[in-house]
TORPAVEX-395858 format. One record per residue: residue number from 0; residue in three letters; x, y, z of N, C-alpha, C, CB in turn. Coordinates in steps of 0.05 Angstrom, whole numbers, plus 5000, padded with zeros to 4 digits. Glycine has a CB too. Layout:
REM residues N
  num  residu    nX    nY    nZ   caX   caY   caZ    cX    cY    cZ   cbX   cbY   cbZ
  NUM     ALA     X     Y     Z     X     Y     Z     X     Y     Z     X     Y     Z
...
***
This chain:
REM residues 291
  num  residu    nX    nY    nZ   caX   caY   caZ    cX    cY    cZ   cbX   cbY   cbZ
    0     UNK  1392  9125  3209  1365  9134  3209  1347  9111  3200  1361  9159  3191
    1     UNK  1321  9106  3215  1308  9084  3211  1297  9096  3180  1286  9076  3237
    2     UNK  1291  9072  3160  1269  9080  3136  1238  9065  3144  1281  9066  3100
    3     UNK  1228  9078  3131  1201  9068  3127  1192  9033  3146  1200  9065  3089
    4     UNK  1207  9027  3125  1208  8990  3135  1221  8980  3161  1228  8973  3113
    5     UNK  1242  8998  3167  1246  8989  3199  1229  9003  3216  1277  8994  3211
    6     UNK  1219  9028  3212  1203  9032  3233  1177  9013  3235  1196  9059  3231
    7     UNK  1159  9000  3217  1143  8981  3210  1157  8960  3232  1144  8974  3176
    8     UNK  1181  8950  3228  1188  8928  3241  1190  8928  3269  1209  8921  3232
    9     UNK  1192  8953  3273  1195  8972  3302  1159  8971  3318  1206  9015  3290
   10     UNK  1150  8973  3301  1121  8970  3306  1114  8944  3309  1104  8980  3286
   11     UNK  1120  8931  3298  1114  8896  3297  1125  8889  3331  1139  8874  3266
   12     UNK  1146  8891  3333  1157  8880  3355  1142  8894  3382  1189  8886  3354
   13     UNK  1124  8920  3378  1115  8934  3393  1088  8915  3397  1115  8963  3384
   14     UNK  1072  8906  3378  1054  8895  3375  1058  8876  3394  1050  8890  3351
   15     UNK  1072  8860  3396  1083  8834  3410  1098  8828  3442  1103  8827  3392
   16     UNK  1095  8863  3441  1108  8869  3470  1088  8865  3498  1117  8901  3470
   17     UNK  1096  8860  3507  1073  8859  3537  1084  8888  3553  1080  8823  3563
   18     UNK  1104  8904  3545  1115  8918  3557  1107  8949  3547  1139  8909  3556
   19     UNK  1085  8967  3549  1071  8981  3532  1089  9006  3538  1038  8983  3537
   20     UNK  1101  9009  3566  1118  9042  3560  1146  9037  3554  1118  9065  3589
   21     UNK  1158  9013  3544  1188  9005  3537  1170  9009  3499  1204  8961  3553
   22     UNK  1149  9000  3498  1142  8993  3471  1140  9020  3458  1116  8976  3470
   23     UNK  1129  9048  3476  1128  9062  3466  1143  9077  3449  1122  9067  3476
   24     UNK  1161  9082  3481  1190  9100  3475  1212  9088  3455  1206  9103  3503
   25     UNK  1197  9065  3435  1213  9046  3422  1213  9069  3393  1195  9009  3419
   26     UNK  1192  9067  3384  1187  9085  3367  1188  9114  3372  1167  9080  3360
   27     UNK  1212  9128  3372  1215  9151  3380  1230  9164  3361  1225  9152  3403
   28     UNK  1254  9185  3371  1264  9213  3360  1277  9206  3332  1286  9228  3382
   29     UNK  1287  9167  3328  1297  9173  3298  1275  9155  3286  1333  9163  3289
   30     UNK  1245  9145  3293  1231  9146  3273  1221  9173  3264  1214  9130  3277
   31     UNK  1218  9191  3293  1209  9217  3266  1231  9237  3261  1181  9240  3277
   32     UNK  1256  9226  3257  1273  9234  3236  1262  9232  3209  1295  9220  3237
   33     UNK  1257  9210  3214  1256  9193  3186  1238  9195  3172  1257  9168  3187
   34     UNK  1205  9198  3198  1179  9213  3183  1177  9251  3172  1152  9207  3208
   35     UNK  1205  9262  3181  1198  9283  3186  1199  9297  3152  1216  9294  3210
   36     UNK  1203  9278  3129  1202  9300  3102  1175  9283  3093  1235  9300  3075
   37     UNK  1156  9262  3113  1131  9257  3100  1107  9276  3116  1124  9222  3102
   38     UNK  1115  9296  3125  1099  9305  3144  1084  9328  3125  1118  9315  3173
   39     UNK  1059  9331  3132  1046  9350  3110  1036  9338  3087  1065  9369  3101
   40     UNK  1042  9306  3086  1035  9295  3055  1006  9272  3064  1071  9274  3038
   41     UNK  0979  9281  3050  0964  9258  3052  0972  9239  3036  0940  9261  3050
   42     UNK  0956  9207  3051  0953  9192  3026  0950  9186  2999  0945  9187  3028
   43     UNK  0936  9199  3005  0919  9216  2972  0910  9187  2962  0946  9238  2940
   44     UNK  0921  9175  2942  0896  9151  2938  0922  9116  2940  0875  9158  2891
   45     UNK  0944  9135  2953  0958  9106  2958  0973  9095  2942  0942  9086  2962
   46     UNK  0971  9107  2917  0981  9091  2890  1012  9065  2903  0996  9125  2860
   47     UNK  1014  9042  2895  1047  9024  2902  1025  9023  2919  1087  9036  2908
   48     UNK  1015  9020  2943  1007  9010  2962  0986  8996  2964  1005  9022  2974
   49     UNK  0963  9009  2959  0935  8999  2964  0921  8979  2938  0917  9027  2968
   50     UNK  0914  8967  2945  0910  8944  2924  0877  8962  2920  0911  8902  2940
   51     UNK  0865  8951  2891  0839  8958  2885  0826  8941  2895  0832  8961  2862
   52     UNK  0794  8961  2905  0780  8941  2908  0756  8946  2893  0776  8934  2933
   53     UNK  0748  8921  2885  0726  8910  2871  0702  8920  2878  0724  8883  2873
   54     UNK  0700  8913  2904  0666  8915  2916  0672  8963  2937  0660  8867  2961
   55     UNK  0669  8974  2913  0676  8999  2930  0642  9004  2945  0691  9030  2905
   56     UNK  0650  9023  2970  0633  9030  2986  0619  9055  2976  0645  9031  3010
   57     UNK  0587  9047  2992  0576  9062  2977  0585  9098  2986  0546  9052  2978
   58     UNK  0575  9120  2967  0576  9143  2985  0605  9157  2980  0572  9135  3015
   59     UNK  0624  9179  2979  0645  9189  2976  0663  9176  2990  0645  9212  2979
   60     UNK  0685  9176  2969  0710  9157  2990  0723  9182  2996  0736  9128  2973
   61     UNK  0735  9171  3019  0744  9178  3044  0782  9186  3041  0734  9148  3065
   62     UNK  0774  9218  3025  0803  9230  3033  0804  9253  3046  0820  9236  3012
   63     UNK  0825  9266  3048  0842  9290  3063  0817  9316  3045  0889  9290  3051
   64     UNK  0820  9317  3021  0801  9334  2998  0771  9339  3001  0802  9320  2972
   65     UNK  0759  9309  3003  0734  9299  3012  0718  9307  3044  0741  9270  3011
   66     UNK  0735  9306  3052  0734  9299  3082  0732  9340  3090  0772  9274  3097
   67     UNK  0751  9358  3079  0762  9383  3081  0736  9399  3066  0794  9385  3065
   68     UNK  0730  9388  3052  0709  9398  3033  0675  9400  3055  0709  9371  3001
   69     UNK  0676  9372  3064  0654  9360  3079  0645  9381  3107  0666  9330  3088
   70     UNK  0673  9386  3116  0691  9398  3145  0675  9429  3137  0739  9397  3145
   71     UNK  0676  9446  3113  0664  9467  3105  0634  9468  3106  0671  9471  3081
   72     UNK  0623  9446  3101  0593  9451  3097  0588  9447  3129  0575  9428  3074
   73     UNK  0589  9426  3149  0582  9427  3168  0587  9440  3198  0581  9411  3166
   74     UNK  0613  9450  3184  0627  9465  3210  0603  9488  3227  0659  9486  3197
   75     UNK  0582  9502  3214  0566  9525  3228  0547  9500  3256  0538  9545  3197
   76     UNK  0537  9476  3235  0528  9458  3251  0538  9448  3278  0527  9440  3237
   77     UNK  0569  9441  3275  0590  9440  3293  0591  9460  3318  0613  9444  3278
   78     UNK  0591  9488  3317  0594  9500  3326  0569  9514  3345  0606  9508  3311
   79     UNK  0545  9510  3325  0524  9509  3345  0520  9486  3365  0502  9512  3331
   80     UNK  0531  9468  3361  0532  9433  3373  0550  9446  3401  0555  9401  3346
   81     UNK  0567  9462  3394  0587  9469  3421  0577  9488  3431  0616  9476  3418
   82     UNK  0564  9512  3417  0555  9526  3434  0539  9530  3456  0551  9535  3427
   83     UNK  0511  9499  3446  0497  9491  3462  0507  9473  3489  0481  9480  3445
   84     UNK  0530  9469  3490  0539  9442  3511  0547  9468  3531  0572  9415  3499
   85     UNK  0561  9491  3529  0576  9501  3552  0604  9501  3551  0569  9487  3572
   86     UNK  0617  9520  3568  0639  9528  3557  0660  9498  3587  0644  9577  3559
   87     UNK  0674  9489  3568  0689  9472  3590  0719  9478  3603  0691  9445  3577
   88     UNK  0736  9466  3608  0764  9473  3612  0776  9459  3589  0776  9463  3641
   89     UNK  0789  9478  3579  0805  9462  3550  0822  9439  3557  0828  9482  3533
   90     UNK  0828  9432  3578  0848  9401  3586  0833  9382  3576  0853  9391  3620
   91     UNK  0804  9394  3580  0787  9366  3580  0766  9364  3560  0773  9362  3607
   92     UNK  0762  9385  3543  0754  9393  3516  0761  9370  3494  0771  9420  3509
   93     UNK  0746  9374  3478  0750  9362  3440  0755  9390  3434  0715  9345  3415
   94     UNK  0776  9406  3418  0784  9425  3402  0769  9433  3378  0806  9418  3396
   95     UNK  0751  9448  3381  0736  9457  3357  0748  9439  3331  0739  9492  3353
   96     UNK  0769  9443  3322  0781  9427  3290  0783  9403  3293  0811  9435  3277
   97     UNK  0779  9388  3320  0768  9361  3322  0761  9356  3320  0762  9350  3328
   98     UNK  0726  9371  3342  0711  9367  3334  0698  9369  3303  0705  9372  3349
   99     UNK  0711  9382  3289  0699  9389  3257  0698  9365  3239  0717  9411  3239
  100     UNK  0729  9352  3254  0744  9330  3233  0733  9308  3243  0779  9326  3232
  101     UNK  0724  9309  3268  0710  9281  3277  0672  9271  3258  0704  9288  3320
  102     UNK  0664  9302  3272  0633  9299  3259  0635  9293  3226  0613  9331  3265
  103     UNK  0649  9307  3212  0652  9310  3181  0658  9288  3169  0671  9328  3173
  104     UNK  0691  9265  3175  0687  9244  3176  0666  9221  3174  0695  9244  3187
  105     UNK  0652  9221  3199  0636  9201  3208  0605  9216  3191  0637  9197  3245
  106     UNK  0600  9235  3182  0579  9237  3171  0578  9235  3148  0570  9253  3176
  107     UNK  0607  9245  3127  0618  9238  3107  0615  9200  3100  0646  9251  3111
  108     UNK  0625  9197  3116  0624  9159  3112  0594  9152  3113  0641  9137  3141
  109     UNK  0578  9169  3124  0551  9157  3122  0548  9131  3155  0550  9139  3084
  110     UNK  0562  9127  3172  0567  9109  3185  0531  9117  3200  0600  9109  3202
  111     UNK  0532  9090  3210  0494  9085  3224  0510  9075  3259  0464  9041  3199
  112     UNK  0529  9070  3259  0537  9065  3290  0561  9082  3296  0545  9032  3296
  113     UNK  0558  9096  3323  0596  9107  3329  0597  9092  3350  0608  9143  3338
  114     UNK  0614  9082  3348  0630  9064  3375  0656  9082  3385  0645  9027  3363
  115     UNK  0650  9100  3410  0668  9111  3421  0686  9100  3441  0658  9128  3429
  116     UNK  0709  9092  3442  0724  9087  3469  0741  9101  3475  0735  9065  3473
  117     UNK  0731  9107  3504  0754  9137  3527  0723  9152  3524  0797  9163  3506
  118     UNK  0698  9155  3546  0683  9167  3556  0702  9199  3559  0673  9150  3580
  119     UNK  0720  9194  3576  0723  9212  3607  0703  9235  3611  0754  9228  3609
  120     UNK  0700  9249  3595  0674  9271  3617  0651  9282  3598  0691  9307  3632
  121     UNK  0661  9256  3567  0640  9256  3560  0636  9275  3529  0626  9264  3584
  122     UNK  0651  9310  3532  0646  9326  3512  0646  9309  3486  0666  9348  3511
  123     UNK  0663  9301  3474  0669  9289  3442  0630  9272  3440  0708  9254  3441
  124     UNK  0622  9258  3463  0601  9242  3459  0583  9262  3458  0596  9221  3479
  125     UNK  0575  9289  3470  0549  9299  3474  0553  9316  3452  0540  9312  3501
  126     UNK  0579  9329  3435  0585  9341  3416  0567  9325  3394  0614  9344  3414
  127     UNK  0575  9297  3394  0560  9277  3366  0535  9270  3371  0573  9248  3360
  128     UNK  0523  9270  3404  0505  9273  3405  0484  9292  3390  0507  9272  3421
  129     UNK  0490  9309  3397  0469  9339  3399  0472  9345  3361  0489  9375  3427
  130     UNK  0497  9345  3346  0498  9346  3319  0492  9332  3309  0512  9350  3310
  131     UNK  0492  9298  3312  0471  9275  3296  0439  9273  3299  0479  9248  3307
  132     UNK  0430  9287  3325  0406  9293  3333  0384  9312  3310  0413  9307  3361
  133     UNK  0402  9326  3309  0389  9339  3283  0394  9342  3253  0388  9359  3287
  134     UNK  0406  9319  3250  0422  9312  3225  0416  9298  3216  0443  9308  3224
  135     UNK  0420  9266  3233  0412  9247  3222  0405  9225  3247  0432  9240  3200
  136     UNK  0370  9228  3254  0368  9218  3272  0372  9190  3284  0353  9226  3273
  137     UNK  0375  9177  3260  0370  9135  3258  0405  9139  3272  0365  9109  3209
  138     UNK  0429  9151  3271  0447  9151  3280  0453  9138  3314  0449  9175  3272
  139     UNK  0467  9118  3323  0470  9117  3348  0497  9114  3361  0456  9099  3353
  140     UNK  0506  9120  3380  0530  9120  3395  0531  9111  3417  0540  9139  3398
  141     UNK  0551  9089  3417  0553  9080  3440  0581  9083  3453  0544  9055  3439
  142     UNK  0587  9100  3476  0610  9108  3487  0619  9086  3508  0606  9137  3498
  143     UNK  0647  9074  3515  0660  9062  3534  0683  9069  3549  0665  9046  3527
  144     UNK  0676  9072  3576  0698  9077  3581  0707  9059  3608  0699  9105  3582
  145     UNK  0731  9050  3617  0737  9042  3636  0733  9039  3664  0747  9047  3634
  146     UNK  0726  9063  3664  0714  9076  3695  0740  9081  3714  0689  9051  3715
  147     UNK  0739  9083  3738  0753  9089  3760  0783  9106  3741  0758  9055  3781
  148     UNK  0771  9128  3731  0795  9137  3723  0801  9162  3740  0794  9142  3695
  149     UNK  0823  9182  3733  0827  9205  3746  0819  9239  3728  0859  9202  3753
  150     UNK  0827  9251  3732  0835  9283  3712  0809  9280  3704  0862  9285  3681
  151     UNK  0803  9281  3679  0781  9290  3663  0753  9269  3668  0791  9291  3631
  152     UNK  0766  9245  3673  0747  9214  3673  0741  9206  3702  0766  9184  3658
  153     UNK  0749  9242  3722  0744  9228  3752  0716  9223  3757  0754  9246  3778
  154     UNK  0705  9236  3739  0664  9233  3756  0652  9223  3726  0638  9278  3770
  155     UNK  0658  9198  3721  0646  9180  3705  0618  9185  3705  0652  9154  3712
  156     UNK  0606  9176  3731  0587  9170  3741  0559  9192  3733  0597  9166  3769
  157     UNK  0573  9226  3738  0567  9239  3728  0559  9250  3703  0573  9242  3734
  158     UNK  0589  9237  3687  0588  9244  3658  0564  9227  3651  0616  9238  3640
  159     UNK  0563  9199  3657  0526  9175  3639  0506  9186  3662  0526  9120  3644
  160     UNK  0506  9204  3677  0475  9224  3689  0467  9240  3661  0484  9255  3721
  161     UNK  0489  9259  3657  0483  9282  3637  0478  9271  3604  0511  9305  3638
  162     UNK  0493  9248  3609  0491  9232  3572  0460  9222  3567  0514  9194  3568
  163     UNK  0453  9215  3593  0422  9208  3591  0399  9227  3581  0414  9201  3618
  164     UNK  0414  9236  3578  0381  9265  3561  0380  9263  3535  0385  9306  3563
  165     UNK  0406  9247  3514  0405  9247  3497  0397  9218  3482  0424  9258  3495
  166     UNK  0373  9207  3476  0360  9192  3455  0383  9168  3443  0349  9215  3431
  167     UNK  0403  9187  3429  0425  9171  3411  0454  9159  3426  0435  9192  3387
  168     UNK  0450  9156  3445  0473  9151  3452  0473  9128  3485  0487  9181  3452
  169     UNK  0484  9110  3482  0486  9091  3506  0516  9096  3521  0482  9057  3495
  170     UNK  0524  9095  3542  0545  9097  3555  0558  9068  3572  0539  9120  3571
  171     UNK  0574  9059  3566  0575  9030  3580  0604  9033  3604  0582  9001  3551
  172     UNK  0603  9018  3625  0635  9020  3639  0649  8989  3624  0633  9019  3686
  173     UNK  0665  8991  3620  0683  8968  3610  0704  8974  3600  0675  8952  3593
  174     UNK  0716  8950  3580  0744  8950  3568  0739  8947  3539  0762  8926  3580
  175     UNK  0743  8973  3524  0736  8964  3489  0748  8937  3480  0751  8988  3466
  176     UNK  0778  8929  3487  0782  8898  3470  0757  8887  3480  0812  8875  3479
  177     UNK  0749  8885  3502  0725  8869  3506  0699  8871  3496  0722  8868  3527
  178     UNK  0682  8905  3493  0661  8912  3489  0658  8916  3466  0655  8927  3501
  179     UNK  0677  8929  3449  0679  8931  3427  0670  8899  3399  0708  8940  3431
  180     UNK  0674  8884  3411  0663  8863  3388  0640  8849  3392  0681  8841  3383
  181     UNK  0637  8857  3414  0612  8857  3425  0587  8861  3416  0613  8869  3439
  182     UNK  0600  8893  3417  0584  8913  3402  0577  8915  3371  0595  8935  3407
  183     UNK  0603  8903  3357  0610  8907  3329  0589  8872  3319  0654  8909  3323
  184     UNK  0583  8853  3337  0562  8832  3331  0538  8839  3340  0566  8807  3341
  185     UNK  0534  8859  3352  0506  8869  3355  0501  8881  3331  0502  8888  3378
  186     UNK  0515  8895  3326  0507  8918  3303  0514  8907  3279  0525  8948  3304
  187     UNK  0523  8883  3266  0525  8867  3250  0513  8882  3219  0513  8842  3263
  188     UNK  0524  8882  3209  0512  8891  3174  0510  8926  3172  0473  8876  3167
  189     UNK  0518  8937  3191  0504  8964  3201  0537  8978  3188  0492  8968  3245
  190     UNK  0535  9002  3182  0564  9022  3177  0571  9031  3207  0557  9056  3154
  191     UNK  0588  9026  3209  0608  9031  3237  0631  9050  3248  0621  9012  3239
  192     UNK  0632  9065  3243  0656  9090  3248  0666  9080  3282  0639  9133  3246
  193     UNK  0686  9081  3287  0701  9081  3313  0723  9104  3314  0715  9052  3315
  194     UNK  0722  9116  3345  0729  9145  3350  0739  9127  3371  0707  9174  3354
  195     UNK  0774  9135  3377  0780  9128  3403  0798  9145  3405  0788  9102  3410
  196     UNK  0790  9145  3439  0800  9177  3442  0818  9163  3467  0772  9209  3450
  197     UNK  0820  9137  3474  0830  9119  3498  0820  9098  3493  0824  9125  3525
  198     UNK  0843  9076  3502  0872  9083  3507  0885  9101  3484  0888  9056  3508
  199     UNK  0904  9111  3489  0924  9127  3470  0942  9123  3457  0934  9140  3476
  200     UNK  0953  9120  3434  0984  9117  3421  0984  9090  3405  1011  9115  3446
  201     UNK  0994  9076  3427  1003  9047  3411  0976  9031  3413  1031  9026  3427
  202     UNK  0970  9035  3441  0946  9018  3446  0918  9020  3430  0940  9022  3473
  203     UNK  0916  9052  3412  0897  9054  3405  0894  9042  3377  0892  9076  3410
  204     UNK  0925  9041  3359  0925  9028  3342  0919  8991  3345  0948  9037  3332
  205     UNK  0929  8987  3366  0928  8956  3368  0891  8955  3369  0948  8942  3403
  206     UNK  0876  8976  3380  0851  8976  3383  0839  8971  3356  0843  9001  3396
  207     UNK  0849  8984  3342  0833  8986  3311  0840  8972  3295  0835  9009  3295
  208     UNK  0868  8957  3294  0869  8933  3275  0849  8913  3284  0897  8920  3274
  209     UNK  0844  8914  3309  0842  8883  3319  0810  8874  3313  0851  8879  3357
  210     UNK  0799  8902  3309  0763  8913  3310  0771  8901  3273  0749  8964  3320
  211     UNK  0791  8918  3267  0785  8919  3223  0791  8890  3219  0815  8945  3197
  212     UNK  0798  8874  3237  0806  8851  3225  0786  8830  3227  0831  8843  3235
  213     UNK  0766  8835  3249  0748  8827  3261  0727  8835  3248  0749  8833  3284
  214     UNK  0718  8852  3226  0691  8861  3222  0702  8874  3200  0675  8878  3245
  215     UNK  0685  8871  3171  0680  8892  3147  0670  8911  3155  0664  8886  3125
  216     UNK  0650  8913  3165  0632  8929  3181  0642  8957  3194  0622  8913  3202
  217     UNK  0672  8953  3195  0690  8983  3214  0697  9003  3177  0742  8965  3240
  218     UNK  0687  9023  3178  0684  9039  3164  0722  9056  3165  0655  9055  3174
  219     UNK  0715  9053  3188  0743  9077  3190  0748  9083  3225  0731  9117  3171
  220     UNK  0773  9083  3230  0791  9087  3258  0794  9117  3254  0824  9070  3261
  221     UNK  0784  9120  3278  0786  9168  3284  0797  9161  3310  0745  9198  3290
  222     UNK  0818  9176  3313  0852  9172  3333  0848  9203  3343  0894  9165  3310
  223     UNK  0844  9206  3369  0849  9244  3384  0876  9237  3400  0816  9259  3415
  224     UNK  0892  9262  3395  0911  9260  3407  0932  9250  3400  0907  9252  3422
  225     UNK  0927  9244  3373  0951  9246  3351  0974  9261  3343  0942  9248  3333
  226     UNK  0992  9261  3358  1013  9283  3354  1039  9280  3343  1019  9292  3377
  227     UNK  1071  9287  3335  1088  9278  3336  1108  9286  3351  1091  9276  3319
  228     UNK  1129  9271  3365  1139  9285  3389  1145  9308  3393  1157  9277  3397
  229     UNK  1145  9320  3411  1148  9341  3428  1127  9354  3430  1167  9355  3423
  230     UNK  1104  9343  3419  1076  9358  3428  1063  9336  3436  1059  9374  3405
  231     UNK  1050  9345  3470  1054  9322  3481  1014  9327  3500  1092  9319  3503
  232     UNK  0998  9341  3469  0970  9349  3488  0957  9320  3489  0945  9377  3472
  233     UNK  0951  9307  3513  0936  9281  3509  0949  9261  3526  0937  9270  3479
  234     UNK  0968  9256  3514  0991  9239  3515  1020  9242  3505  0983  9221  3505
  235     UNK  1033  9227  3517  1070  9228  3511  1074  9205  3501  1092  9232  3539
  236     UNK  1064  9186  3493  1063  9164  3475  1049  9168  3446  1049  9142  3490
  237     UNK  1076  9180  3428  1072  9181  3410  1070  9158  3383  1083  9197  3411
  238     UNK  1070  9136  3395  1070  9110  3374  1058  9106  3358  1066  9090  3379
  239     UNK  1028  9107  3364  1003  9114  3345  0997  9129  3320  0989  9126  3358
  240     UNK  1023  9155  3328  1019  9173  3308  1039  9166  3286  1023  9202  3320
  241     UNK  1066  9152  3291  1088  9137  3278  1072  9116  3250  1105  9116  3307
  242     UNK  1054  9093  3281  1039  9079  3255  1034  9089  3244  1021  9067  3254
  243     UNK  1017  9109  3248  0996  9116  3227  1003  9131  3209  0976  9128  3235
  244     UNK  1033  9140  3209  1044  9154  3192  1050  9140  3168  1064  9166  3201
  245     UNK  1061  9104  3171  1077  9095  3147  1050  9070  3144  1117  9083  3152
  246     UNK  1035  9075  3162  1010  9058  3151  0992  9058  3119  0989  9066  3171
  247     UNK  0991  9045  3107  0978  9040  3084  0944  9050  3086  0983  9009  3077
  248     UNK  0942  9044  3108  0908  9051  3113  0908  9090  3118  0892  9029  3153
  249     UNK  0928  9108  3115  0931  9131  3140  0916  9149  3111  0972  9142  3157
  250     UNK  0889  9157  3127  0877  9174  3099  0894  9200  3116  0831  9179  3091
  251     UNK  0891  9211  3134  0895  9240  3145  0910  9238  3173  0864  9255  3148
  252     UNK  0929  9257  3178  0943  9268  3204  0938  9290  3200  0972  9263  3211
  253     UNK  0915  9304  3217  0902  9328  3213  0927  9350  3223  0872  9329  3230
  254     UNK  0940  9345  3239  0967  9360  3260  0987  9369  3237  0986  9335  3285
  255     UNK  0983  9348  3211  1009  9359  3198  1007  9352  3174  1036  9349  3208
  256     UNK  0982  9355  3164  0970  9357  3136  0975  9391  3120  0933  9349  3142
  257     UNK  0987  9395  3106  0987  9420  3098  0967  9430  3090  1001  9425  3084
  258     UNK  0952  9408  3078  0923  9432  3066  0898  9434  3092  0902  9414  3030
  259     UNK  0905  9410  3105  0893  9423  3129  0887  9446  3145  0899  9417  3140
  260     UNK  0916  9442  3150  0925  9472  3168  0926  9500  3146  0965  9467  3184
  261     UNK  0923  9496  3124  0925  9520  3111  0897  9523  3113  0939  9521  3083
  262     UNK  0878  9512  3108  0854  9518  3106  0847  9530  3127  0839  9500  3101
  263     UNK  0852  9520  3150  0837  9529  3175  0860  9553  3191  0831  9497  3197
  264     UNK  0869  9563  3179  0894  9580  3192  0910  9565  3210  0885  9604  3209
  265     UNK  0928  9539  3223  0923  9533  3240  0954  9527  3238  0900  9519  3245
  266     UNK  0972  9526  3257  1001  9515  3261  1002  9498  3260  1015  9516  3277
  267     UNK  1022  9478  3242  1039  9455  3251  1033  9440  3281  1068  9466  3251
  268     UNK  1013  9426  3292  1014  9395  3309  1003  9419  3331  1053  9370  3316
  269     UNK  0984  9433  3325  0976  9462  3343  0934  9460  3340  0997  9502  3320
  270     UNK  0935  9460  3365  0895  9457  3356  0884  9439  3338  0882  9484  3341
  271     UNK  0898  9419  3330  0888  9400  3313  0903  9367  3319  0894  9413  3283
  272     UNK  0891  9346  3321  0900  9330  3323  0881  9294  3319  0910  9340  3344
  273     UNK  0874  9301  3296  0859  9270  3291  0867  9254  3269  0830  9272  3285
  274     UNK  0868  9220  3277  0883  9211  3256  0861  9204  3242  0905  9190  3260
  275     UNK  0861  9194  3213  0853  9178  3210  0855  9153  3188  0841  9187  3213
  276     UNK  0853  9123  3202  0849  9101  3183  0821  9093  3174  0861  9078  3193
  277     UNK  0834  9081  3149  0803  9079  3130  0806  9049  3129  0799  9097  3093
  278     UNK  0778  9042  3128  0780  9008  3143  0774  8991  3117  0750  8999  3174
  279     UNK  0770  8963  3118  0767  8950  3097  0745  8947  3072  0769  8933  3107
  280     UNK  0731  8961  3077  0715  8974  3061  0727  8988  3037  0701  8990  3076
  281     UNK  0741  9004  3051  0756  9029  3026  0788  9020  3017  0760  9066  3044
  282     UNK  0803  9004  3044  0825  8989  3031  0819  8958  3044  0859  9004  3038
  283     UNK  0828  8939  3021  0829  8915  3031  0854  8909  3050  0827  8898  3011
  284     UNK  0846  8886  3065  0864  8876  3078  0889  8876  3060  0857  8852  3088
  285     UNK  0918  8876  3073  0937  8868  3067  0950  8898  3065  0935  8849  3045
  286     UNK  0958  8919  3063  0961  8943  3058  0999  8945  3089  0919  8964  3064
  287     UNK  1006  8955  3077  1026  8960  3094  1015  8968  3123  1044  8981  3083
  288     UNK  1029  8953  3149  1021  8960  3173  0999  8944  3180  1017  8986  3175
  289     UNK  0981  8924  3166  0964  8911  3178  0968  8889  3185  0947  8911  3169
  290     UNK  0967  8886  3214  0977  8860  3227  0957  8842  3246  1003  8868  3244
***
């Protein structure tokens, strides 16, 4: 059975792979052997891991407690935010406890930019739209997505027609490694939350080191579709969720947080699925898993 440290090493070599569905299935059934008695346990404040930092950020730091607490006060807000959008097909939906854990997060951190990557039809963007709109208007989002995709991301074109009514939010076609630092030197000095909802798994982690390593400025990585195998809503490349399990940065795995799911009535890796890392702001560089 892999420990802790070989799956890490398992990840490294994934990092390095040009081969993304050999890379995936790399990290599989005996790393979550091996994650399966950390499952249900947050970070909590890292103790052996996380080094202190000196210069702390302003505003509540960013845990599982914090974050759950936050998730209470705004959830009515949330829900009027969905009620107003329209009822969609759940394939292609943000999950109400997503959406709770996404808005609550990113409003909790106080962040002044969301950098979304994976558009596809748009909900997660008009959800943060329509709830930052009357929340906190100086707020802006800028969503990317690839374009020429299929399933949910077939009418792109459509989804930046309907995004256009909303004030806070820009929609771009591209490639986040590319747009993303782009973006993150435009917005320079500004608080930055990043939501990627695509690519998925491995790729999305490689997304967020590469942004936290690149910029103080990244507040915190929000992962949809965070699962551990055999739940497979999103995606079947569960790598992402592996990192983020023995990652030093991993404030929350909403899928298999116990006080999560107790709070919200909710099953084990069932209607819930967001990761999240907390960026250099709240841990410094060097923390297990940052590469």
């Amino acid at each position: 059975m892999l420990s802790r440290g070989g799956l890490m090493v398992l990840w490294l070599a994934c990092v390095a792979s040009a081969h993304d569905t050999a890379c995936a299935l790399q990290i599989g059934k005996e790393a979550q052997q091996a994650l399966v008695a950390a499952d249900g346990l947050s970070r909590d404040s890292g103790k052996g891991e996380v080094k202190e930092d000196t210069e702390k950020p302003e505003g509540p730091e960013l845990t599982v407690e914090n974050i759950l607490a936050h998730a209470v006060r705004v959830d009515a807000e949330m829900q009027a935010a969905r009620a107003a959008m329209g009822a969609q097909s759940p394939s292609c939906d943000i999950l109400p406890n997503d959406g709770v854990a996404l808005l609550a997060t990113s409003d909790l951190a106080d962040a002044e930019i969301i950098l979304e990557s994976g558009t596809a039809n748009g909900r997660s963007t008009e959800l943060m739209a329509r709830f930052f709109a009357g929340r906190k208007k100086a707020l802006r989002i800028t969503t990317v997505d690839l374009g020429g995709g299929t399933g949910c991301a077939a009418h792109l074109a459509d989804t930046h027609k309907r995004l256009r009514q909303f004030d806070n939010v820009r929609a771009i076609i591209g490639d986040s490694f590319e747009e993303f630092p782009k973006l993150i030197r435009e917005h320079q000095g500004k608080r930055i939350g990043l939501f990627i909802d695509g690519p998925k798994g491995h790729l999305a982690s490689k997304l967020c080191m590469k942004m936290l390593k690149l910029s103080q400025d990244i507040l915190y990585c929000l992962f949809h579709d965070y699962l551990p195998d055999g739940y497979d809503r999103g995606t079947k490349d569960h790598a992402g969720y592996h990192y983020l399990q023995v990652s030093g940065r991993k404030v929350m795995l909403t899928c298999c947080d116990k006080k999560w799911l107790k709070h919200f009535g909710l099953q084990y890796a069932r209607n819930s699925s967001i990761g999240l890392a907390a960026g250099t702001r709240f841990i410094p560089w060097g923390v297990t898993g940052d590469v």
